[in-house]
Structures are given as structure tokens and as C-alpha cells.
C-alpha positions in Angstrom: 14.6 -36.2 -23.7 17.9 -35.2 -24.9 16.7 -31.3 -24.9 15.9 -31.9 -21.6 19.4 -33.5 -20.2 21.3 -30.6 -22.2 19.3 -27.9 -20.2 19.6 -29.8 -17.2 23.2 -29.6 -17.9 23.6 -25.8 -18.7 21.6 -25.1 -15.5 24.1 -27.3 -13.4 27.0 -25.8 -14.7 25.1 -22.4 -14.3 24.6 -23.5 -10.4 28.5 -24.2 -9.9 29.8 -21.5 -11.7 27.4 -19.1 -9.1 29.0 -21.1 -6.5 32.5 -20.2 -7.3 31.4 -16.7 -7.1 30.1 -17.3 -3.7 26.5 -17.1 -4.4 24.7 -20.1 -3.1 21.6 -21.4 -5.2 19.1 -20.7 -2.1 20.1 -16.8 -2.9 19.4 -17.7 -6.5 16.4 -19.0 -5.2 15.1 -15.8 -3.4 16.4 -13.9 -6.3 13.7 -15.3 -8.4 10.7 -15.8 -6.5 11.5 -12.1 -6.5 11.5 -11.8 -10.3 8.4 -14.2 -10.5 6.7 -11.4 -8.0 7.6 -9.1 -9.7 6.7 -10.3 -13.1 3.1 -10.8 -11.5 3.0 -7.5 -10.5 3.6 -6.6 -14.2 0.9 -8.5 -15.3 -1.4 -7.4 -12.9 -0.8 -3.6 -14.6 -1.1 -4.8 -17.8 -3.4 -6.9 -17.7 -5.6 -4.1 -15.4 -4.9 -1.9 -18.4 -5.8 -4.2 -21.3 -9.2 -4.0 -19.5 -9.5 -0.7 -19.2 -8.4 -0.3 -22.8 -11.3 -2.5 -24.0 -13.2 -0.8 -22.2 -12.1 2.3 -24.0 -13.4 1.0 -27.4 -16.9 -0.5 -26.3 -17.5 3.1 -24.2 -16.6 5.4 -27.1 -18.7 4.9 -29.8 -17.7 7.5 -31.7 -13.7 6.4 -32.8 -12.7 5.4 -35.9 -13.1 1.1 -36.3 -9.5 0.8 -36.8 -8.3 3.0 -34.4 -10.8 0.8 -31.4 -9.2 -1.9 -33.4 -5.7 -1.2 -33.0 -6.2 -0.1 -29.5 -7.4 -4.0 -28.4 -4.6 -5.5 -30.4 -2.2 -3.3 -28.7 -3.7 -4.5 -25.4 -3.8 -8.2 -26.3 -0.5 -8.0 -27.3 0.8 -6.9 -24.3 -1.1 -8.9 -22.3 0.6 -11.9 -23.9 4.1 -10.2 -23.3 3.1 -10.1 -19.6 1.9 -13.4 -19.3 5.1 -14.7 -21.2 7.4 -13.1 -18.7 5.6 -14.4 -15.8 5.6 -18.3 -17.0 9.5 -18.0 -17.8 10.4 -16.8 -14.0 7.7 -18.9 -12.5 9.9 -22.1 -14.7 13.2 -20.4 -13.4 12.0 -20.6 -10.1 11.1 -24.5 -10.5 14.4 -25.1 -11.8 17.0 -23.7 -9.0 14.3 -24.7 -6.6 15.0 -28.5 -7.8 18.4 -28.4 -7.9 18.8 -26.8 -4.2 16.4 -29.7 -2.8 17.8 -32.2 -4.1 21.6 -31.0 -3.2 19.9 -30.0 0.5 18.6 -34.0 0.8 22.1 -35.8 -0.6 24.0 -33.6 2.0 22.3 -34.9 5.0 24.3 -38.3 4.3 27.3 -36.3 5.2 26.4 -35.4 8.7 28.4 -37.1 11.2 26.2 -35.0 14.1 22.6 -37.1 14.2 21.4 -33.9 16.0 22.3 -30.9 13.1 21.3 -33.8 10.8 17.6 -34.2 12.5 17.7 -30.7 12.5 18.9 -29.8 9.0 16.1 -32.7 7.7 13.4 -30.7 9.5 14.4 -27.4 8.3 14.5 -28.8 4.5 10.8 -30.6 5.2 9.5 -27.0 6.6 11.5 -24.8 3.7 9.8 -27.4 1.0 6.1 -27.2 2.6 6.3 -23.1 2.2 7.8 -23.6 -1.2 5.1 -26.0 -2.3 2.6 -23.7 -1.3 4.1 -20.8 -2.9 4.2 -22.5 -6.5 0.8 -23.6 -6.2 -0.4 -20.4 -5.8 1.9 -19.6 -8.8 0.1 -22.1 -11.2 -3.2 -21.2 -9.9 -2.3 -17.8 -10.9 -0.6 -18.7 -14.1 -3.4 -20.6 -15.1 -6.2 -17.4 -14.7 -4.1 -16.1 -17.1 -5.2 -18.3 -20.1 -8.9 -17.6 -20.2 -9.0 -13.7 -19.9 -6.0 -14.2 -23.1 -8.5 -16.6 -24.9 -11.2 -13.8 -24.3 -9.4 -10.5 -25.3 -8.2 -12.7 -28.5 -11.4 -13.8 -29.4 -12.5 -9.6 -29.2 -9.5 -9.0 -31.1 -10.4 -11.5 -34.2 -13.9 -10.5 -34.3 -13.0 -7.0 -34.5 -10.3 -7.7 -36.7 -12.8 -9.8 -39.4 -16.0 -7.1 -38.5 -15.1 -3.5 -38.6 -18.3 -2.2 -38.2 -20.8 -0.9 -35.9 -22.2 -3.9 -35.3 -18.9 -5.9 -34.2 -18.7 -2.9 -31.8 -21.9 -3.8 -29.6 -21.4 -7.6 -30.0 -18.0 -6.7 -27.9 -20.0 -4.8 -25.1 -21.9 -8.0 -24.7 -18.3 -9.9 -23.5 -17.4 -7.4 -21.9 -19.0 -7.7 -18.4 -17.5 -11.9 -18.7 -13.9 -10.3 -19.1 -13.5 -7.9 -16.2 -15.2 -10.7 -14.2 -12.0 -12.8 -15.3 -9.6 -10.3 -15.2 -10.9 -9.3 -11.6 -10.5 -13.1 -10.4 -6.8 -12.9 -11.8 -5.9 -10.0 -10.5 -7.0 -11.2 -7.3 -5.3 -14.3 -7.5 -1.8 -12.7 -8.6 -2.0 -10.9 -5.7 -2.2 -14.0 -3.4 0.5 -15.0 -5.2 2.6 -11.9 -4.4 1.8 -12.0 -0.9 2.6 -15.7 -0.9 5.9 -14.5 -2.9 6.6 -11.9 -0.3 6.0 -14.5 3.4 8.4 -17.3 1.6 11.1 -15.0 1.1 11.3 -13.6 4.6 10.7 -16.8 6.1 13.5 -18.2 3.8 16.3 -15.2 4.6 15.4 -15.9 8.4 15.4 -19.8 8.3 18.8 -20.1 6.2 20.3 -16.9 8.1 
């Protein structure tokens, strides 16, 4: 709890020093749903590539074990790099994203115009809905993530425990299971993006 107060703190004090700068937290905002698309687009890469390098290893019977080893491990590890950057700027997101709604809904008490403040309210309801929609997608994402991890790992352990020939074709078996997951995320990042891309014109045009 007392972790949690502190980094609420640093992020307010974050916020206001931004302000005094001139920059507002909704371009914060936008900043990072770009950053959180573009660590998505990352992944997808990597994670496009991981495949194709376990691929590599089941295809080419003929490499040394500990090279095919080394390559997967490689591949894992990056994956888990990629995965890594994409949960800390989907959490960076969440946390300017609170901090403008909630200074967005105690400002409508300062309206003395019940018109702008009617209108204001709706624009904040609207500008919410899209955001809500785009971090689902996020998670949904996110979440993909954790199963084709769990399966290049479990390649990467039995490889790692069975360098031999026979570790080799036991991997070919899993193989057709883990593009099948990696296709889903891939497809689902790119939802994402697109989601990523529609909130961020709609925001610049809304809060122009």
C-alpha cells in the first residue's frame, strides 16, 4: 500500500512538473498509447521472428544440438524482452490515463456555464468509452502473450535437459501448437495497433 501511495506520488509530481513545461497530461497521454503501439509493433517482429527461428532448428536437422539450442534461447529471450516492454507502456498508459480522468471529472465543478459544462461531461464520457476500448484490446493482447512464452520456454528446457536427436523431433511435434498461438497474437496486436492508431486521431481532433 505504501509502495503504491509513493508511486502515486512520483507520478503526480511527474504530471505537474509536465504542466509547468506546458505539456498537458492528455499529450502525455497520446504520447504513450503511441509508445504502447509501438512496443506492440516490436513484439509482433520479435515474436514473428522467435517463430521463424524455432522453426529454423526443428527444419535443419543437420546443426550442431547446441547451436539449435542456443538459437531458441536466443529467441525466448527476446521474446520476453518484447513482452516486458509492451506491459511497462501498456501500465504507463493506465497511469496518465487515470490521473487525466479523474482531473477532467473534478473540473466540471468549476464550470459556471451549465452549457460548456454539459458539453465538456459528454466529451470526457465519449473520450473514456474510446479509451476503455482501446485498453481492452491492450490486455487482450497482453494476455496472448503469456501462452506462446510458456510454449517457446517449455522448447527451451526440454532442449536445454535433452540434447539429442530425439529432443529434436519431440519439438517438431509443438511446433504446429506454437505458430497457431503466435498467429492468434500477432493478429490480436494488430487490432490493438489499429485500435492504438483510431483513439489517437480521434483524441487530437476531440481535444483540438
Amino acid at each position: 500500500m505504501l509502495l503504491c501511495l509513493m508511486l502515486a506520488g512520483c507520478s503526480s509530481m511527474y504530471y505537474s512538473a509536465m504542466e509547468k513545461l506546458g505539456i498537458e497530461k492528455r499529450e502525455i497521454l497520446v504520447d504513450r498509447v503511441e509508445d504502447a503501439r509501438d512496443a506492440q509493433t516490436d513484439a509482433q517482429e520479435t515474436f514473428r521472428s522467435s517463430l521463424e527461428r524455432f522453426q529454423s532448428v526443428v527444419e535443419t536437422p543437420d546443426t550442431p544440438l547446441q547451436e539449435k539450442y542456443d538459437t531458441i534461447r536466443t529467441a525466448f529471450e527476446d521474446s520476453q524482452d518484447a513482452a516486458e516492454a509492451v506491459r511497462d507502456r501498456i501500465d504507463a498508459v493506465e497511469d496518465v490515463s487515470e490521473a487525466l480522468f479523474d482531473e477532467w471529472e473534478d473540473e466540471l465543478d468549476l464550470y459556471e456555464s451549465a452549457s460548456l459544462r454539459r458539453t465538456s461531461e459528454r466529451q470526457l464520457q465519449e473520450t473514456r468509452g474510446q479509451y476503455n476500448t482501446l485498453i481492452d484490446r491492450m490486455h487482450r493482447a497482453e494476455a496472448k502473450m503469456a501462452p506462446v512464452l510458456e510454449a517457446f520456454e517449455d522448447q527451451v528446457l526440454f532442449l536445454k535437459h535433452n540434447l539429442n536427436a530425439q529432443a529434436i523431433g519431440a519439438l517438431e511435434q509443438e511446433l504446429s501448437q506454437i505458430r497457431a498461438d503466435v498467429d492468434r497474437l500477432i493478429q490480436d496486436m494488430e487490432d490493438s495497433i489499429a485500435e492504438s492508431e483510431a483513439f489517437i486521431e480521434q483524441f487530437k481532433t476531440t481535444n483540438q
